[in-house]
MARZAZA-943775 format. One line per 8 residues: their letters; for each residue x, y, z of C-alpha. Coordinates in Angstrom, 2 decimals. Example, Ala and Ser with C-alpha at 12.3 -4.5 7.8 and 13.67 -1.06 7.14 Angstrom:
REM residues 2
as	12.30:-4.50:7.80; 13.67:-1.06:7.14
***
This chain:
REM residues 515
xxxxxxxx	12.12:21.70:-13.42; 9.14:19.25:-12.05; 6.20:18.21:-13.81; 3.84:16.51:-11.39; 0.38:15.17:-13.10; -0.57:12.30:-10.10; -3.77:11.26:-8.78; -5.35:12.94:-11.89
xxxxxxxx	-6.96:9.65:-13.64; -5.14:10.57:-17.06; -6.13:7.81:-19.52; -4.38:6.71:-22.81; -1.07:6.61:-23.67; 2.09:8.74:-22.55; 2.68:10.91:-24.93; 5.71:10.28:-27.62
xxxxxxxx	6.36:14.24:-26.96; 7.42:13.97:-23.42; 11.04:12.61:-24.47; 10.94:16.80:-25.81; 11.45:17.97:-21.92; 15.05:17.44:-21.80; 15.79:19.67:-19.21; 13.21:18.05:-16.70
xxxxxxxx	14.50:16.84:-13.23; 11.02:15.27:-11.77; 8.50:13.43:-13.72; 5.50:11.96:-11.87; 2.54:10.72:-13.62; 1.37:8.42:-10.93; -2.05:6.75:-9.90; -3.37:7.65:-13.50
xxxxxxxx	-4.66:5.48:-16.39; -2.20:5.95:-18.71; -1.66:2.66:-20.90; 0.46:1.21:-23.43; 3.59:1.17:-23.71; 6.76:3.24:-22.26; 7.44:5.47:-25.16; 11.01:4.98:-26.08
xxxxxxxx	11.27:8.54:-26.30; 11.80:9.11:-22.70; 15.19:8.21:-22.77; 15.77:11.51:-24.11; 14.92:13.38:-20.67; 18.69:12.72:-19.57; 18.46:15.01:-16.72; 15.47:13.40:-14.99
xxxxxxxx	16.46:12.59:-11.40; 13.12:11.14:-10.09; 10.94:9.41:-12.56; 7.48:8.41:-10.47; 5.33:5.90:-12.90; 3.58:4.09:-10.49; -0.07:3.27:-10.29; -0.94:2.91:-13.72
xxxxxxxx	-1.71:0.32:-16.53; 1.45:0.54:-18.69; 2.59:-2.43:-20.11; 5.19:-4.64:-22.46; 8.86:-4.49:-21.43; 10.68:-1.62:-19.39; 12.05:0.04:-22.38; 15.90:0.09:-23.68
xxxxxxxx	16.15:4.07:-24.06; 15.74:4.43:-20.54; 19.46:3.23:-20.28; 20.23:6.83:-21.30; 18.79:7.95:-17.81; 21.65:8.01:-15.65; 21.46:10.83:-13.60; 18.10:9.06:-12.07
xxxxxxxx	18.05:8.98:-7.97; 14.72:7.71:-7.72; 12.74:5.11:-10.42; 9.39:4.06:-9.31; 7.52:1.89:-11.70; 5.07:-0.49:-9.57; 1.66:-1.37:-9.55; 1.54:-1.67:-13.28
xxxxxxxx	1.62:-4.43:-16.42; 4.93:-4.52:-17.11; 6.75:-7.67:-18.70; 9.79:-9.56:-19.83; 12.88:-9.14:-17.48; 14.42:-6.68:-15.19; 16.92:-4.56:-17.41; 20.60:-5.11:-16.22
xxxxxxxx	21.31:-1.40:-17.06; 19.52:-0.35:-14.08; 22.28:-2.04:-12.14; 25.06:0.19:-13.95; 22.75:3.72:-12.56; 25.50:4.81:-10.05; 23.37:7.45:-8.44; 20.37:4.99:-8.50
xxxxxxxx	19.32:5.38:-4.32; 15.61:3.98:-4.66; 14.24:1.27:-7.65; 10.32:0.24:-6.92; 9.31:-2.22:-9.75; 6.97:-4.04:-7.29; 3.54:-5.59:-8.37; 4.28:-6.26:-12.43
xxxxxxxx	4.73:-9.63:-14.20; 8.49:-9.27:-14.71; 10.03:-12.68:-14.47; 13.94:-14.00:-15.18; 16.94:-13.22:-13.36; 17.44:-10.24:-11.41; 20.30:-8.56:-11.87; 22.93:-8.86:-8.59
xxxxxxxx	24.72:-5.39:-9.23; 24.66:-1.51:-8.64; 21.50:-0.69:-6.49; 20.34:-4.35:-6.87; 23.00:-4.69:-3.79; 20.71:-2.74:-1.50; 17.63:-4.72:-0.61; 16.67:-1.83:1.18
xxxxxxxx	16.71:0.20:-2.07; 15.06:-2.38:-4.18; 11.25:-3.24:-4.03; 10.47:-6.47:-6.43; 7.39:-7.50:-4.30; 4.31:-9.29:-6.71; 6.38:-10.38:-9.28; 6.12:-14.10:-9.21
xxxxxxxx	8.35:-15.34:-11.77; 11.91:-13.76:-10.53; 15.17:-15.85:-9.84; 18.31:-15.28:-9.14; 19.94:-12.08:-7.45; 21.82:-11.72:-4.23; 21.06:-14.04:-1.59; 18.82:-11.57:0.97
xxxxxxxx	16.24:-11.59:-1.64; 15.03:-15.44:-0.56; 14.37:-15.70:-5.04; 14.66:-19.28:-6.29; 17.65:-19.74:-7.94; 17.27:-19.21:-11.77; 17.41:-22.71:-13.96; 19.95:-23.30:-15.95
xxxxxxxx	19.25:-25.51:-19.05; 20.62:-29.06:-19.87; 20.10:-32.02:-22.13; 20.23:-35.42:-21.79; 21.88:-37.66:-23.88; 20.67:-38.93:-27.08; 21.18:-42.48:-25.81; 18.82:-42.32:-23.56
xxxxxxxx	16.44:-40.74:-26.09; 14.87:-44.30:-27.30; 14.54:-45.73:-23.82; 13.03:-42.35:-22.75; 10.21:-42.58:-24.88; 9.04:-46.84:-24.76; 9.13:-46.40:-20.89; 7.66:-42.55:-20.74
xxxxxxxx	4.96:-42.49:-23.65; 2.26:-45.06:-21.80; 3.36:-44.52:-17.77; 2.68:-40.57:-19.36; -0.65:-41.70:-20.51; -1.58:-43.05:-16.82; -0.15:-40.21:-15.73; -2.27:-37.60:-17.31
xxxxxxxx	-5.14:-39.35:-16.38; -4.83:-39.42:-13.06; -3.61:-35.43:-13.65; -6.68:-34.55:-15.05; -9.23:-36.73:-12.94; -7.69:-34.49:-9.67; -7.25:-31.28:-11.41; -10.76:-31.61:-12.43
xxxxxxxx	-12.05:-32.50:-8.69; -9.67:-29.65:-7.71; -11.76:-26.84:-9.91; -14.50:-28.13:-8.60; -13.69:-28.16:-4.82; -12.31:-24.12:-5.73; -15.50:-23.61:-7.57; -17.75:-24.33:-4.76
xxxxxxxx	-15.60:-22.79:-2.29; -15.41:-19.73:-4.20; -19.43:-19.58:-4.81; -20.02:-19.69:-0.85; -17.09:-17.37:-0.28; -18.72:-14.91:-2.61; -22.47:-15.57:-0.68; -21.12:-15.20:2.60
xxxxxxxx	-20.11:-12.01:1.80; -22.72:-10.34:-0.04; -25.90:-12.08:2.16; -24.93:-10.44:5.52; -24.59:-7.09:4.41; -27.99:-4.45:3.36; -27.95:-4.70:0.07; -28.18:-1.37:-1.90
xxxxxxxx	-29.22:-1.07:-5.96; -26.88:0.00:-8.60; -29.71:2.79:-10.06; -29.31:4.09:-5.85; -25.54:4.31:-6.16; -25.60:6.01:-9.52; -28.07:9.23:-8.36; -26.43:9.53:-5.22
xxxxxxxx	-22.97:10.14:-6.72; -24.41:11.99:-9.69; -23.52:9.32:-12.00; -19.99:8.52:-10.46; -18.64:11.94:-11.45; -15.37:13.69:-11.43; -17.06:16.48:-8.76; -17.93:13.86:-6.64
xxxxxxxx	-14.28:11.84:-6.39; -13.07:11.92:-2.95; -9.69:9.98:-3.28; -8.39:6.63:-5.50; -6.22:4.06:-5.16; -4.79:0.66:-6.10; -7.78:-1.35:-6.56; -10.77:1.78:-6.91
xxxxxxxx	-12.21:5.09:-6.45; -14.18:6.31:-3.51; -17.01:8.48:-4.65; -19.36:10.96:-1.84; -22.88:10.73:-2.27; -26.23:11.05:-0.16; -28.34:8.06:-0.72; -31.87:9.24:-1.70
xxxxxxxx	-33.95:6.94:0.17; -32.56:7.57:3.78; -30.48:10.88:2.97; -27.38:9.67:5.10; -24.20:11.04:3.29; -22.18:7.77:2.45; -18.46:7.00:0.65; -18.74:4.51:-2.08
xxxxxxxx	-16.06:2.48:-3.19; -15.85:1.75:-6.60; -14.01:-1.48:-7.32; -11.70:-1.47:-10.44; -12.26:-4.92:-11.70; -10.40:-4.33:-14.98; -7.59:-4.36:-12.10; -5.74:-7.72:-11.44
xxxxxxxx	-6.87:-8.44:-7.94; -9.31:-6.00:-7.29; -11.81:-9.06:-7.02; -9.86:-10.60:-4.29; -9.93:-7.29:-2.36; -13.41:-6.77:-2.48; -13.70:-10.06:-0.96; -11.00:-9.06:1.37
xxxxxxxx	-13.07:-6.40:2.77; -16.24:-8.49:2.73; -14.34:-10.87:5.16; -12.84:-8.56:7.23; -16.13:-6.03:8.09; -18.38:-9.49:8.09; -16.09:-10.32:11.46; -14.76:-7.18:13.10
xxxxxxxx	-16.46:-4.52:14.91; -14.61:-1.53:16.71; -15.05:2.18:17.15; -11.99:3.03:15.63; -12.63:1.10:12.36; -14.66:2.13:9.58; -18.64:0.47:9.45; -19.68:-0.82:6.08
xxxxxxxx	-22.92:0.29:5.33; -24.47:-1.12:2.54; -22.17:-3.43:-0.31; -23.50:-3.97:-4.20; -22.20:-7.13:-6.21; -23.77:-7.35:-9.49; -23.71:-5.45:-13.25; -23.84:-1.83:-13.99
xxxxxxxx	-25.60:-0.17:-17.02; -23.60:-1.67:-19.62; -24.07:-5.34:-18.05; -20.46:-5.41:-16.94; -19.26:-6.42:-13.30; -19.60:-4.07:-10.96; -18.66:-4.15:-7.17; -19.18:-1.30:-4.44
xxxxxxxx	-18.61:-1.24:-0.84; -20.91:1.65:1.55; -19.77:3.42:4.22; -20.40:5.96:6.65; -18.67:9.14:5.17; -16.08:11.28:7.89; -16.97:14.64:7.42; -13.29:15.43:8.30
xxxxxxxx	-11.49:13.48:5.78; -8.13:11.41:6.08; -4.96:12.01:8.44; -3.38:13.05:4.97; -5.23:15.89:4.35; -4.47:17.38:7.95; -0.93:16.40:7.92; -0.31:17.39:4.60
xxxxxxxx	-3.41:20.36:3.75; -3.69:21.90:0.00; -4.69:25.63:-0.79; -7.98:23.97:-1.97; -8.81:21.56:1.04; -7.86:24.88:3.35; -10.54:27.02:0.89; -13.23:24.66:1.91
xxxxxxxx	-12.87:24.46:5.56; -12.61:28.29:5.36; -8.95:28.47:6.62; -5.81:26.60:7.37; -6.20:22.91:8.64; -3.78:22.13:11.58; -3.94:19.67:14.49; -2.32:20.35:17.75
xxxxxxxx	-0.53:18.26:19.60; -3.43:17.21:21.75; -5.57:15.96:18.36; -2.45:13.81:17.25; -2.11:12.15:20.60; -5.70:11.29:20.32; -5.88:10.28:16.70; -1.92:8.09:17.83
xxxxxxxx	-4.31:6.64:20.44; -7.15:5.78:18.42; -5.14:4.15:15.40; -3.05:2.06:17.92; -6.80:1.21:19.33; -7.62:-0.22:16.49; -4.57:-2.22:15.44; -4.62:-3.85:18.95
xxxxxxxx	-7.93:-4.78:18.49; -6.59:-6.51:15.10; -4.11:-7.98:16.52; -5.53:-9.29:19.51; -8.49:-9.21:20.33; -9.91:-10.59:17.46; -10.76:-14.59:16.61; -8.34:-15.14:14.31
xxxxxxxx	-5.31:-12.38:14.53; -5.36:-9.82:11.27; -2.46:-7.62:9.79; -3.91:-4.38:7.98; -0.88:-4.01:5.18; -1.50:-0.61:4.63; -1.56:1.63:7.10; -0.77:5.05:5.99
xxxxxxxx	-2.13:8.64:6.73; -4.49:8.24:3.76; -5.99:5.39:5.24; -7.05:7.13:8.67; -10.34:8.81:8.74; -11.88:11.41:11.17; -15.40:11.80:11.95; -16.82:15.32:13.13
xxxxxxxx	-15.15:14.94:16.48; -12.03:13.98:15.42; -12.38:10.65:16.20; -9.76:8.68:13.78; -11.12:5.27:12.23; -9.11:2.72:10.23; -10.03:2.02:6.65; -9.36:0.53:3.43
xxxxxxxx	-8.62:-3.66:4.21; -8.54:-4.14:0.77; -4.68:-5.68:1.28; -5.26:-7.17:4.74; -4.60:-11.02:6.01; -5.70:-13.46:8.03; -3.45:-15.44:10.16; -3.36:-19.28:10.37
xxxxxxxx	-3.91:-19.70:13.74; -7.09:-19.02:15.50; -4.99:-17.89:18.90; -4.65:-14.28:19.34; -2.89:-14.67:22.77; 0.34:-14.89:20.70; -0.74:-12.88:17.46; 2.27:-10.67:17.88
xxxxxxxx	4.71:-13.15:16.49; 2.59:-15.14:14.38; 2.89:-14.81:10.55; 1.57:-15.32:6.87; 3.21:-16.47:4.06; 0.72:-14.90:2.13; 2.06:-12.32:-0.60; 1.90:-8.16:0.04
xxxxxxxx	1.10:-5.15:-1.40; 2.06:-2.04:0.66; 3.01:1.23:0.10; 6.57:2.45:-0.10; 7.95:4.25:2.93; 5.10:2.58:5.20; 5.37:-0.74:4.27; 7.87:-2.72:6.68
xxxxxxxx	11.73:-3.64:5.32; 11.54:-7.19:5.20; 8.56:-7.30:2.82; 10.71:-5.64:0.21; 12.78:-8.72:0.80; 9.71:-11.40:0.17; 9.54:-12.10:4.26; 6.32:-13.29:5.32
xxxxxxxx	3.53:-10.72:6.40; 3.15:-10.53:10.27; 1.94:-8.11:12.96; 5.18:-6.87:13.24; 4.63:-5.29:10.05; 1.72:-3.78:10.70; 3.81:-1.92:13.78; 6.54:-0.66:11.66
xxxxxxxx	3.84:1.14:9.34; 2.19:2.49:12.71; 5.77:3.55:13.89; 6.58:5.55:10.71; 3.05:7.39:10.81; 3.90:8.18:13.95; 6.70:9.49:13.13; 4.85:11.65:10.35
xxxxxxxx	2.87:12.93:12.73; 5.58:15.09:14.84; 7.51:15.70:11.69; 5.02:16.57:9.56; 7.36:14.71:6.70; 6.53:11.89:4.63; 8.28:9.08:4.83; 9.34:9.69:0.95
xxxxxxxx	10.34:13.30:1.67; 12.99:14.33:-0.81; 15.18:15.57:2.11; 15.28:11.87:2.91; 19.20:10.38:0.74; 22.17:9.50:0.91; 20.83:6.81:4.41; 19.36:9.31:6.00
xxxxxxxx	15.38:8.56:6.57; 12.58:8.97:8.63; 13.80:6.94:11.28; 16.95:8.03:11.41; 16.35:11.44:11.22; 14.21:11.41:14.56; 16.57:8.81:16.37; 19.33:11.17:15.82
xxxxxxxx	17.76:14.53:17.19; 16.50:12.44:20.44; 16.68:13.75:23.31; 17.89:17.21:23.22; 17.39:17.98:19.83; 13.67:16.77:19.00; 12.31:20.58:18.59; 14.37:20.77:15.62
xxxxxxxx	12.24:17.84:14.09; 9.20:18.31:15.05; 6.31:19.89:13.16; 6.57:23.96:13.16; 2.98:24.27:13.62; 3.09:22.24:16.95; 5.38:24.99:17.92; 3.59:27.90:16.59
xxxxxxxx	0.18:26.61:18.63; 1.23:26.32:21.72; -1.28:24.75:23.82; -2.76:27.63:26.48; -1.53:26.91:29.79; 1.14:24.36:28.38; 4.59:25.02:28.69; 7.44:24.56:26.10
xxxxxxxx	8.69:22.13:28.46; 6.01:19.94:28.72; 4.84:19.99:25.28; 8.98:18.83:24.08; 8.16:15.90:27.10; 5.62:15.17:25.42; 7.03:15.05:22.05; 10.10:12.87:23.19
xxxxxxxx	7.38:10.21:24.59; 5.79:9.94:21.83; 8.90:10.12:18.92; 10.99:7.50:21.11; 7.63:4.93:20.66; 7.84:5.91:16.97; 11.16:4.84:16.72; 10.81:1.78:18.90
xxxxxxxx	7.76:0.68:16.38; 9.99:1.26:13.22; 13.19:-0.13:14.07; 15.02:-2.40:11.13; 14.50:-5.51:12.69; 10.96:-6.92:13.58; 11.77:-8.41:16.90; 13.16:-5.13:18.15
xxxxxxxx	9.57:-3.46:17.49; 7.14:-2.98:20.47; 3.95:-4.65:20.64; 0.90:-3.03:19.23; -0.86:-3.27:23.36; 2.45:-1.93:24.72; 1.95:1.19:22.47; -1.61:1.64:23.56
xxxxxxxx	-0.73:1.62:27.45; 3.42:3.96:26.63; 0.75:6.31:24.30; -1.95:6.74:27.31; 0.81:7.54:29.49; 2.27:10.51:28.05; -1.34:11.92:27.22; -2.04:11.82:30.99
xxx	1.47:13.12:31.66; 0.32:15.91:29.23; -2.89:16.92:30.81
***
């Protein structure tokens, strides 16, 4: 049995009733709003085998009953409030495969047993006060307390009491030029983003998405909700997005953005229109971002298309072969244009099907650099090996290996999440496809069934459409062009990965092949 409730923006608390569904093998109440804490009841659904949390504001500890789970495969509890340490039971879960508790404010040890063994199983990214575990995790090693002797006690104190007293003074006279220095930085961080853009007002945003309503929510993530609307005063139809400020970090990715679409300009990124920084109704902070609304939605929709998405395009959505080479093309576009030919080199962090747009021709355009970074170094002639120690937030399946391992964000990254959507796009599987156990993933799944075999993978409806006047053989050439640079993008190791421009030029290729 499956009970699926995501993406619904549920609010409140889980209710203490759910522990009732004993019998229940899937549980996902992801990307809600549900708060509070874990009810303790849920340790009562002993036959769950995928338990999908994620995305919500749930706090206080990971609760004790859930030791009773054991028949879990999959626990996915990121992106949320939780605290106190990571439960040692979850090490003892011998069918355990996949254990996300990225992005909480868990802290202590972390346990060095059972799935805790697989870093490639384990995601512990964002939670800054960890120690311990096995030695692939690059975690400080835990403290271990001492004392000192009591003879020492008495001399401690005549020599440490006044050479403290100098000390703190000296403490507070920098830590108070420090805030300062951060305080003005911050005020003409915040300026430089919010002068350059139009400027829109808050009264504008409200009418043109009927008061931020349910009927006009287009999609919502992480950090906010993206709303359609048509701004009265010029009638263009726009996407507004909605920072969550209540969110930890949602401030930082506004400001993200600001940065990024102050700098960049490209046809196959998304244009900021207008931005709003200010107070809503109620007098409480309240940031948007504008932008040019694509008629055709995201990659996800097309890839992945719902009875109600096909009801309002007035039949089935399907791209053929042709369209994904183009959209491949576009995407890759873009990142190389990120990469390197910018000033100052910039990883994305989240690419993902959700995060590709198409206009009314089709034309795909990168959005959403709410998670992105800047390099150090100003040089883009070597971007594709430079790096960032700066912390991540992806999403699982796209996000590269290492940064489940706390390695530093680099372009290489950004290739292994382009690889994998790649990949998605001849499957027509999600990276987190339940089919996908026991080692077998996306990679693997198409490195395996290349050469001879890649018709077996590859999307039905690509096979079902077949171009007119292309043959079955030149459509599986294609197909084996393009699947072998998906693999090459998402192989383990960064080094092994191509290069974003390579891409471009391999991905040009077999489209002229093609024609």
């Amino acid at each position: 049995m499956h009970l699926v409730l995501s993406e619904n923006q549920l609010s409140g608390s889980l209710p203490f009733e759910v522990g009732q569904l004993k019998h229940l093998g899937h549980m996902d109440f992801s990307k809600n709003r549900l708060s509070g804490e874990i009810p303790s009841s849920l340790g009562s659904c002993e036959s769950l085998e995928h338990l999908s949390l994620d995305g919500n504001f749930f706090q206080g500890p990971i609760s004790d009953s859930l030791r009773s789970l054991r028949a879990l495969q999959d626990l996915n509890l990121s992106h949320n409030n939780l605290t106190g340490q990571i439960p040692k039971f979850l090490g003892d879960f011998k069918l355990l495969q996949s254990l996300d508790l990225s992005f909480n404010d868990l802290k202590g040890e972390v346990p060095m047993h059972g799935v805790f063994e697989n870093t490639s199983a384990v995601s512990i990214a964002g939670n800054k006060n960890l120690c311990g575990g096995i030695l692939q995790l690059n975690l400080p090693t835990c403290r271990s307390k001492s004392t000192k002797p009591k003879s020492s006690t008495k001399l401690a104190l005549i020599v440490g009491i006044p050479c403290g007293f100098i000390g703190l003074i000296f403490i507070t006279s920098f830590l108070f030029l420090c805030c300062l220095k951060k305080s003005l930085r911050k005020t003409k961080n915040e300026l430089s983003c919010e002068m350059p853009f139009r400027t829109v007002a808050y009264k504008d945003l409200l009418q043109a998405t009927n008061g931020f309503s349910s009927g006009n929510l287009v999609g919502a993530g992480s950090f906010g909700s993206v709303y359609k609307g048509v701004l009265a005063f010029d009638g263009v139809i726009v996407a507004v997005k909605v920072f969550n400020l209540l969110r930890e970090g949602a401030s930082k990715s506004f400001m993200r953005e600001c940065a990024a679409l102050l700098n960049i300009r490209h046809r196959n990124l998304v244009k900021v229109l207008y931005a709003y920084a200010g107070v809503d109704l109620q007098g409480d902070d309240f940031k948007a971002l504008v932008y040019e609304f694509k008629i055709n939605g995201s990659l996800e929709e097309w890839l992945h298309p719902n009875q109600t998405l096909d009801q309002e395009v007035d039949g089935p959505r399907n791209l053929n072969l042709i369209q994904r080479l183009n959209i491949a093309i576009d995407v890759a576009n873009a990142l190389d244009y990120l990469h390197n030919q910018c000033k100052m080199p910039i990883v994305h962090c989240d690419l993902k099907p959700s995060n590709v747009l198409l206009d009314g021709d089709m034309t795909a355009h990168v959005g959403d650099f709410g998670l992105l970074k800047f390099l150090s170094e100003a040089s883009c002639q070597s971007s594709s090996s430079q790096t960032s120690s700066v912390g991540l937030k992806g999403t699982v399946g796209y996000a590269a290996p290492e940064y489940g391992i706390g390695s530093e964000v680099s372009t290489f990254g950004d290739v292994y999440s382009y690889g994998i959507l790649l990949l998605e796009m001849i499957t027509g599987k999600r990276p987190t496809d339940s089919m996908f156990r026991d080692g077998l993933e996306l990679h693997s799944y198409v490195k395996m069934a290349l050469p001879d075999r890649v018709i077996d993978v590859a999307d039905p409806k690509l096979l079902t459409e077949v171009d007119q006047g292309k043959g079955t053989d030149q459509i599986v050439e294609c197909l084996i062009s393009i699947s072998k640079i998906g693999v090459f993008c998402s192989e383990k190791f960064p080094k092994e990965r191509m290069d974003i421009s390579n891409v471009v030029a391999e991905l040009n290729r077999a489209k002229a092949n093609f024609l």
